[in-house]
Residue frames as a rotation matrix with the C-alpha (Angstrom) as fourth column:
UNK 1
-0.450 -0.879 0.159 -20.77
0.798 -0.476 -0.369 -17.92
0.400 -0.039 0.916 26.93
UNK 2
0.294 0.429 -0.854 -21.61
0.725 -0.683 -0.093 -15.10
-0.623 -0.592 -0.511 29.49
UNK 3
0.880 0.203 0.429 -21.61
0.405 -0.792 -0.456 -11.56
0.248 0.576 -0.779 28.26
UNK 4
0.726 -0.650 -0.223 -18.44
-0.336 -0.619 0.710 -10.76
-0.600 -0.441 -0.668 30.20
UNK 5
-0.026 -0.723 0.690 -16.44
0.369 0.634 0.679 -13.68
-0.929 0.273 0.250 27.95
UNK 6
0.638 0.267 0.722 -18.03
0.768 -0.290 -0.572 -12.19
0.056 0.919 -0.390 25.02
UNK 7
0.989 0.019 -0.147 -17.34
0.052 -0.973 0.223 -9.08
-0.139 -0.228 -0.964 25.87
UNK 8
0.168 -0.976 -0.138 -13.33
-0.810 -0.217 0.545 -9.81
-0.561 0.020 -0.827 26.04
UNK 9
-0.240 -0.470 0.849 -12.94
0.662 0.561 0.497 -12.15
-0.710 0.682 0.177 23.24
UNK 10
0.916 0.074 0.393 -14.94
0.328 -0.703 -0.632 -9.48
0.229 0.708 -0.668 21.11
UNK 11
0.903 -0.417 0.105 -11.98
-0.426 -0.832 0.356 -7.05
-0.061 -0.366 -0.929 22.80
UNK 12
-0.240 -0.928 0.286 -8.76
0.056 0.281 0.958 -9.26
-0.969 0.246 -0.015 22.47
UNK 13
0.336 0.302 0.892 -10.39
0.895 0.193 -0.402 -9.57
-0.294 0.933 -0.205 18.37
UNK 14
0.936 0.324 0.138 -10.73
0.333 -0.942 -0.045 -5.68
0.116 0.088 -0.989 18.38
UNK 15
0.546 -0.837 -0.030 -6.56
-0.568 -0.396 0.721 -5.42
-0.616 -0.377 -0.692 19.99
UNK 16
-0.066 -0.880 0.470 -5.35
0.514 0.374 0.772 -7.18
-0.856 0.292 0.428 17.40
UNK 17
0.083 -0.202 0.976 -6.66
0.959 -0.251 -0.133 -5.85
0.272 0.947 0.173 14.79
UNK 18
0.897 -0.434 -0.086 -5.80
-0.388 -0.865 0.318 -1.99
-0.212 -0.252 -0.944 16.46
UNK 19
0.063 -0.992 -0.107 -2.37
-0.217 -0.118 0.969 -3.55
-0.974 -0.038 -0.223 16.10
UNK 20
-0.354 -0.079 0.932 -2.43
0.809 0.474 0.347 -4.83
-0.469 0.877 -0.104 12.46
UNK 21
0.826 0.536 0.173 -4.27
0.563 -0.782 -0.268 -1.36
-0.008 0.319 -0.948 11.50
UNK 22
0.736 -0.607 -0.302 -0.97
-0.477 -0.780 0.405 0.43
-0.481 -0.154 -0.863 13.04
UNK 23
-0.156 -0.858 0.489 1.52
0.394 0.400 0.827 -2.22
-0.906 0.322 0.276 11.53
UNK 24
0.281 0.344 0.896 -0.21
0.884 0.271 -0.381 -1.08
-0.374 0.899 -0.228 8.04
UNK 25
0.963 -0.186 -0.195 0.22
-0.155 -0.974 0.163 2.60
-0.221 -0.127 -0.967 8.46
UNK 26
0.605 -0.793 -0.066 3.55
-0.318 -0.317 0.894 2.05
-0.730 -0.520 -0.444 9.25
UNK 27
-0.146 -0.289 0.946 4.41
0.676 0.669 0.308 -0.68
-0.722 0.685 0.097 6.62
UNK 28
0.644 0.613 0.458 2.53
0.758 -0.595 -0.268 2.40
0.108 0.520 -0.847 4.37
UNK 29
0.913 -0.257 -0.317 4.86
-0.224 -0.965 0.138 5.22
-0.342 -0.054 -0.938 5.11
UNK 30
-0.255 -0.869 0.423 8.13
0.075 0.419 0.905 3.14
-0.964 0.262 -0.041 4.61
UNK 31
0.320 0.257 0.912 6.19
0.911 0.182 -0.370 2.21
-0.261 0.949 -0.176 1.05
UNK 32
0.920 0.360 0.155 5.69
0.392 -0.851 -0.349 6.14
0.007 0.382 -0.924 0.61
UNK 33
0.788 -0.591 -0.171 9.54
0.149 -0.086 0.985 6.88
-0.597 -0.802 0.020 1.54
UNK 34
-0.559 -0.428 0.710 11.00
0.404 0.607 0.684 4.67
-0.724 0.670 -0.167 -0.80
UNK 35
0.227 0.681 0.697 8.51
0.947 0.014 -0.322 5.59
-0.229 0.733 -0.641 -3.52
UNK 36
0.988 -0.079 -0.132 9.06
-0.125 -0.913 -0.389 9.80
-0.090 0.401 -0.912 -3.10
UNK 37
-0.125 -0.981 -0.147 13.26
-0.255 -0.112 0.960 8.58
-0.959 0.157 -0.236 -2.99
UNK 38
-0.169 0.106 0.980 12.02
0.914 0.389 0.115 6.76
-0.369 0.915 -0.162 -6.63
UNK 39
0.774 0.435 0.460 10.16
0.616 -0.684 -0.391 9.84
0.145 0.586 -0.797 -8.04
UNK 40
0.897 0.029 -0.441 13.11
0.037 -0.999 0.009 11.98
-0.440 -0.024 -0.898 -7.25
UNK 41
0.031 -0.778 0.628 15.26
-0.038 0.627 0.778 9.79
-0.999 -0.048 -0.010 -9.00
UNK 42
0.217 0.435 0.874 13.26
0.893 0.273 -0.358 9.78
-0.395 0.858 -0.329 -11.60
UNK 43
0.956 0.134 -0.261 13.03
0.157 -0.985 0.070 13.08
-0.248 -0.108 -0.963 -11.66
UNK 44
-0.032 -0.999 -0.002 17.31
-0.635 0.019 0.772 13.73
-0.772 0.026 -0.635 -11.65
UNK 45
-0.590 -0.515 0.621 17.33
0.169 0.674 0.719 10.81
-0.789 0.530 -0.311 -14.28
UNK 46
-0.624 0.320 -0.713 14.91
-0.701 -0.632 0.330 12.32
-0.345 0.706 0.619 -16.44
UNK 47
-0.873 0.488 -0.021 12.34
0.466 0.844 0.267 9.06
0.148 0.224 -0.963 -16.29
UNK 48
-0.158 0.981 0.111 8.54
-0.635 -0.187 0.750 9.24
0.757 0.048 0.652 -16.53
UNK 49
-0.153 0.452 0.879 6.50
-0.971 0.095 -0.218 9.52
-0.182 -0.887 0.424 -13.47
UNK 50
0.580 0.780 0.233 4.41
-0.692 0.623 -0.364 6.31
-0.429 0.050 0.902 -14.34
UNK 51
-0.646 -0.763 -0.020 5.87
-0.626 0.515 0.586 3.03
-0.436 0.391 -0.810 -15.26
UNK 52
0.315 0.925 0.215 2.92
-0.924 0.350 -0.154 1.07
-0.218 -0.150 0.964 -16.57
UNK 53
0.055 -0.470 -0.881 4.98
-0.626 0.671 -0.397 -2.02
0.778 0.573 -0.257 -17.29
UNK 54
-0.743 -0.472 -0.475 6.02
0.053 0.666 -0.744 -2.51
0.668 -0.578 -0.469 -13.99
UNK 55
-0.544 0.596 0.591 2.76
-0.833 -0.300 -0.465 -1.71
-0.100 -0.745 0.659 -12.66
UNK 56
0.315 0.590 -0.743 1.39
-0.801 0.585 0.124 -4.67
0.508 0.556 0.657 -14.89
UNK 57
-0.160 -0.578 -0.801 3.98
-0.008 0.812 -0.584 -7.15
0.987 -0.087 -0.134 -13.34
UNK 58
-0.884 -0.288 0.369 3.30
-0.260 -0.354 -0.898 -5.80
0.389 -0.890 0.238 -9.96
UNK 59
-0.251 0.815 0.522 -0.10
-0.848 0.075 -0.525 -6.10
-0.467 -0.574 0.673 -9.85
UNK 60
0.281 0.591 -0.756 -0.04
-0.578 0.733 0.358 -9.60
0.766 0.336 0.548 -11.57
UNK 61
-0.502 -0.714 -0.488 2.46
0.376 0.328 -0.867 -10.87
0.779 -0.618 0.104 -8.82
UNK 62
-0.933 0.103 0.343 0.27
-0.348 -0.034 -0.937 -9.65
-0.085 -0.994 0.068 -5.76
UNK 63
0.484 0.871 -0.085 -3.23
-0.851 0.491 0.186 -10.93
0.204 -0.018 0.979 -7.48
UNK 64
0.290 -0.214 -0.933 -1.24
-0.212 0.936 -0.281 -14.35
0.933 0.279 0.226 -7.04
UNK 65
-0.832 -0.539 -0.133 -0.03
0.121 0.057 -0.991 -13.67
0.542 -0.840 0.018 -3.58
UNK 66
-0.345 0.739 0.579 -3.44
-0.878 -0.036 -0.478 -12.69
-0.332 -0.673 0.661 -2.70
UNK 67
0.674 0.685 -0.276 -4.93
-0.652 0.728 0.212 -15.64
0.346 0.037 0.937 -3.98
UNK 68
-0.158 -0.485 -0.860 -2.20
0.256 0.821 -0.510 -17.89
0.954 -0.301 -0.006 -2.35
UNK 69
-0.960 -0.167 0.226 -2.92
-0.124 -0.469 -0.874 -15.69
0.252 -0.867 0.429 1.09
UNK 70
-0.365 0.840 -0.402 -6.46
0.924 0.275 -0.264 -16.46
-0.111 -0.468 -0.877 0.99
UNK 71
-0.683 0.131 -0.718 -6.84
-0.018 -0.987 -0.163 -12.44
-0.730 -0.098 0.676 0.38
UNK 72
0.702 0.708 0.081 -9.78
0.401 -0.299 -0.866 -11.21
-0.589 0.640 -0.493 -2.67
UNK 73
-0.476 -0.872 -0.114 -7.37
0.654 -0.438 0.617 -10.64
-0.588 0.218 0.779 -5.16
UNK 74
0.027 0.334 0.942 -9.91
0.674 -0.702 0.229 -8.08
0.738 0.629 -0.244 -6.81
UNK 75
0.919 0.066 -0.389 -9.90
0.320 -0.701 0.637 -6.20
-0.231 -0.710 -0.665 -3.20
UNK 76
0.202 -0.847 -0.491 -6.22
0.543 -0.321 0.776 -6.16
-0.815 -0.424 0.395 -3.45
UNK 77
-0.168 -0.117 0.979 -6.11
0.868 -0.487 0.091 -4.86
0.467 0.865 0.183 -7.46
UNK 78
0.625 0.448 0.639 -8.03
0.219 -0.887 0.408 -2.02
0.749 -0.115 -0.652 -6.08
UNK 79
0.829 -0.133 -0.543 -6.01
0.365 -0.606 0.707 -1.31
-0.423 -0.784 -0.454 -3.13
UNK 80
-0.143 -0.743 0.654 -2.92
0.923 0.138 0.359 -1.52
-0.357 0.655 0.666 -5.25
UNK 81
-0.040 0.071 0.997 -4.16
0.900 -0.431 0.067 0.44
0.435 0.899 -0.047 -7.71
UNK 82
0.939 0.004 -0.343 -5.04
0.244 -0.709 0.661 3.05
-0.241 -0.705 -0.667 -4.73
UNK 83
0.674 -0.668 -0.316 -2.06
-0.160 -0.550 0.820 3.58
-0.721 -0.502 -0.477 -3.55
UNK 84
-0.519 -0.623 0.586 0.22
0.855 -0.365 0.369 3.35
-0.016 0.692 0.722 -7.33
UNK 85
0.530 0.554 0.642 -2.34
0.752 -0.657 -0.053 6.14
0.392 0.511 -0.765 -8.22
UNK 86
0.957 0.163 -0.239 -1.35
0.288 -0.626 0.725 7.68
-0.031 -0.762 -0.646 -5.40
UNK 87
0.250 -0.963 0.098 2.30
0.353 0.185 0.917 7.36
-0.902 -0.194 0.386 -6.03
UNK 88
-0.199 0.010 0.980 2.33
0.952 -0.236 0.195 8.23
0.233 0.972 0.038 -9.64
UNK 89
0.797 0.545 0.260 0.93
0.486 -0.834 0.261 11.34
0.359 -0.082 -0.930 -8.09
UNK 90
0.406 -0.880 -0.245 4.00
0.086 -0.230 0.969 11.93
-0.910 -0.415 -0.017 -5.83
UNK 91
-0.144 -0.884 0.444 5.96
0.769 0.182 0.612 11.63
-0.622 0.430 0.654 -8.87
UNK 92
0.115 0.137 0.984 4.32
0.767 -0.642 0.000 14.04
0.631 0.755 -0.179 -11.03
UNK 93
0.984 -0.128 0.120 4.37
-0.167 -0.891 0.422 16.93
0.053 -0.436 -0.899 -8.20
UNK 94
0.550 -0.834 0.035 8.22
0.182 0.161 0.970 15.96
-0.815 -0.528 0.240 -7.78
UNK 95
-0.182 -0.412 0.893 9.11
0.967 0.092 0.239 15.90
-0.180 0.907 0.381 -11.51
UNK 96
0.454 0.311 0.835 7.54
0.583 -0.812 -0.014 19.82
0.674 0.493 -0.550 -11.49
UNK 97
-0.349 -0.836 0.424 9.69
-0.017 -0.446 -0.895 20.51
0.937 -0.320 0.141 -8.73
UNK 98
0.439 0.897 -0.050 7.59
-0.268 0.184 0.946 19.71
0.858 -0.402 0.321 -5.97
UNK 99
-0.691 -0.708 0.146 9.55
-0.522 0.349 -0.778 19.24
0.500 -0.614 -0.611 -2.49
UNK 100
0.609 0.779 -0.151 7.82
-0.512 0.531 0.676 16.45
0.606 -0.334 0.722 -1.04
């Protein structure tokens, strides 16, 4: 394989994942959307930020999807766990009155 074939199979590799990077983002703000419309529900219904029940069910149900996807389902715990954290946050600055 010449360097030029390299060169654009590296680069068609590199344009997909630039798209799959931007589908995440995007797939990521919708999450974040839906999540600050939850916390201000919560919030009006007088629930607690944090659900840790349904975080339990949540994150046994995607370690199983990642291991049926072929994914590290200890990468995905952790990303998971990222972004509830990150949510749970949203909810506590909303529940103090936070306009998010």
């Amino acid at each position: 394989m010449s360097a030029d074939q390299h060169d654009e199979t590296l680069a068609a590799f590199r344009a997909s994942i630039d798209n799959i990077d931007a589908a995440l983002v995007h797939l990521l703000a919708e999450r974040f959307k839906i999540t600050k419309a939850v916390g201000r529900y919560k919030r009006e219904a007088d629930l607690a930020p944090a659900d840790p029940g349904r975080e339990e069910m949540q994150l046994a149900r995607l370690r199983t999807l990642a291991e049926q996807s072929g994914l590290d389902p200890v990468f995905t715990e952790k990303f998971i766990k990222f972004v509830v954290a990150e949510v749970i946050n949203h909810h506590q600055r909303i529940a103090e009155g936070e306009q998010l």
